[in-house]
N, C-alpha and C positions, 0 to 999 in steps of 0.2 A: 373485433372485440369491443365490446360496452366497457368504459370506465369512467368512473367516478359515480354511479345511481345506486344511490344509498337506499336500502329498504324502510320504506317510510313510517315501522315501525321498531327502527332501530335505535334506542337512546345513548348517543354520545360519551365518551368515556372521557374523564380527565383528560386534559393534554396532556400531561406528563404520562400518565397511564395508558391511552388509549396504543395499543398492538398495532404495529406496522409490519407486510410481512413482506421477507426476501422473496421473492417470486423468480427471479433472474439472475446468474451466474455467469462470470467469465474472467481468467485470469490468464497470465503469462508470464512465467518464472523458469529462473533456468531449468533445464529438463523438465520442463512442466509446461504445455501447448491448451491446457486446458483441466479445470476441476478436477475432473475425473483421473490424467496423469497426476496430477498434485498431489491427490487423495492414495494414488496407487504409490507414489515415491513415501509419503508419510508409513503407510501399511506396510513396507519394506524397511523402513529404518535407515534409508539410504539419501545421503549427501549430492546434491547436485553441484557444489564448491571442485572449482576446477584450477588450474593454473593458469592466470594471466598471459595472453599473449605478448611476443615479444615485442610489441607499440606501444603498450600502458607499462607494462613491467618495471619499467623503472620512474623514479619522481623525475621535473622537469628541473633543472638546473644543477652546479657540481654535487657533488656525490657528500660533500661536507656543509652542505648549503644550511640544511636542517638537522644536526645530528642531533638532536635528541628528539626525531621524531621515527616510527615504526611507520615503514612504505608497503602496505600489503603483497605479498605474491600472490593471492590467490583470490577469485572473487567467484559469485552466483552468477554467472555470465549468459546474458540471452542468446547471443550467439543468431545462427538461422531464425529465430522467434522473433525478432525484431524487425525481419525484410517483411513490412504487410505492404501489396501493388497495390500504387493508385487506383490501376483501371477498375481494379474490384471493388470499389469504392463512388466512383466514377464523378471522384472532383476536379472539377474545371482545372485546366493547366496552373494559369492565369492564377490560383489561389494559392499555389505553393510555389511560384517561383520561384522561393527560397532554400528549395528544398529541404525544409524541415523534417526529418522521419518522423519526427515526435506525431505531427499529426496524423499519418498515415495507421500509425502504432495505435495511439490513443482511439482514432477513429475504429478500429477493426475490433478493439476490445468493448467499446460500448455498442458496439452493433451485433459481435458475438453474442454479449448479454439479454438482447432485445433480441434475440433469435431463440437464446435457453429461454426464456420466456411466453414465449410463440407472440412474440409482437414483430412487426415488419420494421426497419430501418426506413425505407421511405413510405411512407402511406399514404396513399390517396390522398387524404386529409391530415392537417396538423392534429401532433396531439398537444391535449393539454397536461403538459409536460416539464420537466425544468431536468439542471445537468448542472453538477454539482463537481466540479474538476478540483483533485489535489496535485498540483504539476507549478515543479518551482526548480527548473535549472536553471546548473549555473550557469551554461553555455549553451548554446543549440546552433547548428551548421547556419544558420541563418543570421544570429547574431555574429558571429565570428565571419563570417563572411563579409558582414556588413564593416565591421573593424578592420577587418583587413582592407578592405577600398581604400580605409579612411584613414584612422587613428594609426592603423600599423605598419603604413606605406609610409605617411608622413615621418613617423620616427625614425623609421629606417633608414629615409632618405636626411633627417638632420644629424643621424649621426656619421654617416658616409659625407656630409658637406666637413664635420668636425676632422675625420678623420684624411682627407682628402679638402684641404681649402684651397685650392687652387684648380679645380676639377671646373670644368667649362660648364656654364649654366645646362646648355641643351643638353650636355652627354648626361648631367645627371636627369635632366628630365625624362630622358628614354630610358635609361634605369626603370624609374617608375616606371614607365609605361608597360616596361616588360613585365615590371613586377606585378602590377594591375591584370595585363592580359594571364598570366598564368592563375591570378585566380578565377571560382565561376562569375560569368556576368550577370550583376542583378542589374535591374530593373526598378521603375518607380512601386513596384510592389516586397522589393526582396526583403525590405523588413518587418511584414508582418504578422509573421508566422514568427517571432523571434516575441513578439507580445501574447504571454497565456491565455490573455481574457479575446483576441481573435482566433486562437486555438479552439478555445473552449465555444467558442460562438459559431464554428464553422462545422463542428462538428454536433452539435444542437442541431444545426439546421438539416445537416446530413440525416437527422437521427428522427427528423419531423418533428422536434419538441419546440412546440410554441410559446412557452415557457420562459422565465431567465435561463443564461446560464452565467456562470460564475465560478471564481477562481479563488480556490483558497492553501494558504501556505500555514500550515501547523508544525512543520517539522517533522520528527518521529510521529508526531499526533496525529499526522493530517488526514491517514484511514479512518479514524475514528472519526473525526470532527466532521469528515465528508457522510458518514453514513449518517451523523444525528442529525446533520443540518438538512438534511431530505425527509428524513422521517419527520421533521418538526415540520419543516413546509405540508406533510402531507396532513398533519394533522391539523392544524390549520386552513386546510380546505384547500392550501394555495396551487395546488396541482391535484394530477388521478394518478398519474404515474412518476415516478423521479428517478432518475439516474445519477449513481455516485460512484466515483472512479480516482482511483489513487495512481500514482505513474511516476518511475524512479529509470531515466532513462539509459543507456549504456554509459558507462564510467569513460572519459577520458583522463591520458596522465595528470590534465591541467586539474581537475578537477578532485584529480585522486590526492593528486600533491595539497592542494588547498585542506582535502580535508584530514589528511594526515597533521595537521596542527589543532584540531578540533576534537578528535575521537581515536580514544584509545585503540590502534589498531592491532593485530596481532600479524605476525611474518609466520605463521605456520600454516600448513596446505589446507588442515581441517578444524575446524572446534565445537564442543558441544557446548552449549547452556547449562548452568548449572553445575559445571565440572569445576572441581578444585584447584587445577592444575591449569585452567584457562587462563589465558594471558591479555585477550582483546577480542575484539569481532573482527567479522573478513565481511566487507561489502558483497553487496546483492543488487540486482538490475530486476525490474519486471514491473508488471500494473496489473489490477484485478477492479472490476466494475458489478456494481449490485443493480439489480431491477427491484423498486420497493412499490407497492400498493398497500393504501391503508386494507387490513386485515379483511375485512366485510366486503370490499372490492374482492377483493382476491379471490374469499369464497365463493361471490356471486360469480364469476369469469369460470371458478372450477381451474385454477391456477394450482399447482404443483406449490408446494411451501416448503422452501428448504428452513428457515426458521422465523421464530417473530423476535423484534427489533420491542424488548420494553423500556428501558428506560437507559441513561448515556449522563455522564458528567465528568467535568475536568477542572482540576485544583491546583494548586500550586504544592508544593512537597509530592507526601505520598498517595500513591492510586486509590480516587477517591470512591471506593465501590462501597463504604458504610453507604455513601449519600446514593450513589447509585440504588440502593437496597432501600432508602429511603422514599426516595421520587418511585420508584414500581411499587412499592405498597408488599413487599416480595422478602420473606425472610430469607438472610443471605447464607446459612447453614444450607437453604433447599441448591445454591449452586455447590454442585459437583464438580467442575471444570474453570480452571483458567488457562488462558494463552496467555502467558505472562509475556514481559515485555524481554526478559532473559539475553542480553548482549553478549554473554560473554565476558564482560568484562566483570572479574570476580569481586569486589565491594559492588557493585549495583546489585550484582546477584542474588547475593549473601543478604543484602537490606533488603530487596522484593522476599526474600523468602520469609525473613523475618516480619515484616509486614503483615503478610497472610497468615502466618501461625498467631499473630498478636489476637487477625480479626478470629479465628477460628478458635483458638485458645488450644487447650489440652486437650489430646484425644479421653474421650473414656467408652466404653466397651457398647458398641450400638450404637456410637455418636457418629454424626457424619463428617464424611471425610472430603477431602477436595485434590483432586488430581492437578499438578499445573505440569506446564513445559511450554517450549518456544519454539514457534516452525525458522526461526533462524538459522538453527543446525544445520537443515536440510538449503536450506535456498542463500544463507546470507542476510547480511542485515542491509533491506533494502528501504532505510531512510524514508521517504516520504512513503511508499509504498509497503514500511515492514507492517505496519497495523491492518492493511488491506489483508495483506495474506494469513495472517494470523485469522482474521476474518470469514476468509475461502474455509479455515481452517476448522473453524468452531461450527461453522453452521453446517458444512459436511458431516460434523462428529454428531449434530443432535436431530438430523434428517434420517444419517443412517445407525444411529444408536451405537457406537462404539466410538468410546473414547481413545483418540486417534495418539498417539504418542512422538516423541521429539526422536533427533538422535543420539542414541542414548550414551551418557556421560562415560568414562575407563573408571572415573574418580566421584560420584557422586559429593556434594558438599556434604561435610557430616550431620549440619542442618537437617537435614533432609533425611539420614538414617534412621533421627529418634524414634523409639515406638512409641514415646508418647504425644508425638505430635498431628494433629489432623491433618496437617500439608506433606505428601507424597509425591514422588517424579514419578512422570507417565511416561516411562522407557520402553515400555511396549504395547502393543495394542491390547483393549480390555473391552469385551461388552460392558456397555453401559446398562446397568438392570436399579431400577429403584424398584422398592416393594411398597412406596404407596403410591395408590394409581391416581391419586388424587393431586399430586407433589409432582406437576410437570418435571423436567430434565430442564436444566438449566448451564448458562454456560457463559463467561464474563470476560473480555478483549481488554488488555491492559496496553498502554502504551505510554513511554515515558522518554522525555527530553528538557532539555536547559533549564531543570529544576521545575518541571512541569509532569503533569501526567491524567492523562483520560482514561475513563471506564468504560463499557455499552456491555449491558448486559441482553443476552441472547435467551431464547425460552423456543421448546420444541412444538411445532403444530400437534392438536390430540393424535392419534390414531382415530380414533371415535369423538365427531363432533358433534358436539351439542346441539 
């Protein structure tokens, strides 16, 4: 496959304007092995939130340690989705001695991608390429492993001297030693798979992208901010191809306890977005990775287009989609669709909704209307990776023209019943039909954290190209 030869009577579109398009897909969410399951669990209405095993289940330390914090029981858990083998992959031992799964994981979804694509993983020749990694644990078996040699023997063993001052030098040094040998043995390489940016660099290489790659932590934001900063490089010439990939890895207790002091969690099995009666979110595990070519590559290849990538912006307060509608040149009445950002937790909810009614105003009779909802329901709020899916989500709704729907609320906000309001919950699935043919379908990713929040506004390939 030819990329990056622009027809040499093709004249340039704004940066901010010029069409980047999705060309490539691949996600992994609880009960969701791939788009297509994703797409089928949304069309169903059905929750992949499961009950916590009994390892994470409960927080780390006594039971009164944090009481006024909510310990989830229930999360979007990958489960089996998460085992991706090395050999199918076929990286040197020697690079994971750390046994990191994250790379394994990460690795199999950007190569998934470049296979929905019809691009190879290893290619003859590099391409000119770059890889755009959203992955920010707190822990990964590599680091913890590495502390445990180190930092966690050592303490272990000062407080066994405290507790025991009379204990013979050597007995407590075989202590350690025992303690040492029961963990895995690394090696002069076991910590470096425990650093993102050799993550992100080994699996670039696996992916043939000649390119940077690069590691970036946004938060909630960080599916967004990974899909613009590709489209921007692409528009800039600085690549033909880009890969952008978001990745929220299996929850540990440590990690679940940590963030039970940070986000309103909620102790019930299930919850909708947008429901009155919601109390918090339930975390989610998974990662989803986009294949983008600037738009006129894509045509000349005869590339499949699940959507075009217009324009993207992130502000501090509220979702900043006026500016977004601003930078694409794109009246924001013509988007029909939001994947809101919708946690769960009922003040955010209630403010996002208020939000979109402000930008949309009062319905009147023939005015356009805008569907939102949140693939959280269904998978969990998965943190660095919730904006990825919400992503998988939109561009599926405007490929296949039905706007895809959430799960749907017992209790809708009453927000949300007015008739006279233009913002409506998409609780079930609806063809997507506009009656001007001229007024692409349109469709807008929200995502929101630490008093921050991103936009990327989405737009459907014609059926009939110009």
């Amino acid at each position: 496959m030819m990329l990056g030869r622009k027809p040499k009577n093709e004249t340039p579109d704004a940066p901010e304007s010029a069409p980047v398009a999705i060309v490539g897909m691949s996600c992994r969410f609880a009960g969701a092995p791939d788009p297509g399951a994703l797409w089928r669990m949304l069309m169903a209405g059905r929750s992949a939130i499961e009950t916590l095993p009994n390892d994470v289940s409960l927080p780390i330390g006594c039971a009164n340690l944090f009481p006024d914090r909510v310990y989830p029981s229930s999360a979007g858990q990958l489960g089996g989705l998460y085992a991706c083998q090395s050999f199918d992959q076929d990286f040197p031992r020697a690079l994971n001695c750390g046994e990191n799964q994250d790379l394994y994981f990460i690795a199999q979804l950007a190569i998934d991608a470049l296979a929905d694509a019809g691009l190879r993983a290893r290619a003859s020749e590099p391409v000119r390429g770059t890889l755009h990694l959203g992955y920010a644990p707190a822990f990964t078996s590599a680091s913890v492993n590495w502390l445990g040699h180190t930092v966690f023997v050592e303490q272990t063993m000062d407080i066994a001297r405290r507790f025991f001052p009379g204990a013979p030098a050597d007995a407590l040094e075989a202590v350690a030693a025992k303690l040492r040998e029961s963990l895995p043995a690394p090696d002069g390489g076991a910590f470096g798979t425990a650093l993102p940016h050799l993550v992100a660099d080994a699996v670039a290489r696996a992916c043939s992208l000649a390119g940077a790659a690069t590691v970036l932590d946004a938060g909630s934001l960080t599916g967004v901010s990974v899909l613009r900063a590709a489209a921007d490089g692409l528009r800039r010439g600085a690549a033909d191809v880009a890969l952008a990939g978001a990745v929220t890895p299996p929850f540990s207790r440590a990690a679940l306890t940590g963030l039970s002091g940070m986000v309103r969690f909620s102790a019930a099995r299930s919850f909708a977005p947008f429901d009155r009666d919601a109390r918090g979110t339930i975390p989610g595990e998974g990662g989803a990775f986009f294949v983008l070519k600037r738009r006129a590559d894509a045509l000349a290849a005869h590339d499949r287009i699940y959507a075009l990538i217009r324009a993207g912006a992130t502000a501090a307060g509220p979702a900043p989609l006026a500016e977004v509608a601003e930078k694409s040149r794109l009246p924001l009445p013509s988007v029909a669709m939001v994947e809101a950002d919708g946690s769960g937790e009922p003040e955010a909810d209630a403010a996002e909704v208020a939000e979109l009614q402000e930008l949309w105003g009062g319905h009147k009779p023939g005015g356009p209307l805008v569907g939102i909802g949140s693939v959280k329901g269904n998978l969990g709020h998965c943190f660095t990776a919730g904006a990825a899916a919400g992503l998988v989500k939109a561009a599926l709704s405007l490929h296949r023209r039905v706007l895809a729907p959430q799960v749907a609320p017992a209790r809708p906000l009453e927000s949300l019943s007015r008739l006279d309001s233009s913002v409506y919950l998409l609780d079930r699935p609806r063809p997507w039909i506009t009656g001007d043919p001229a007024s692409p379908r349109r469709a807008a990713v929200l995502a929101r954290g630490n008093g921050r929040s991103a936009a990327v506004l989405l737009e459907e390939e014609p059926e009939v190209r110009a």
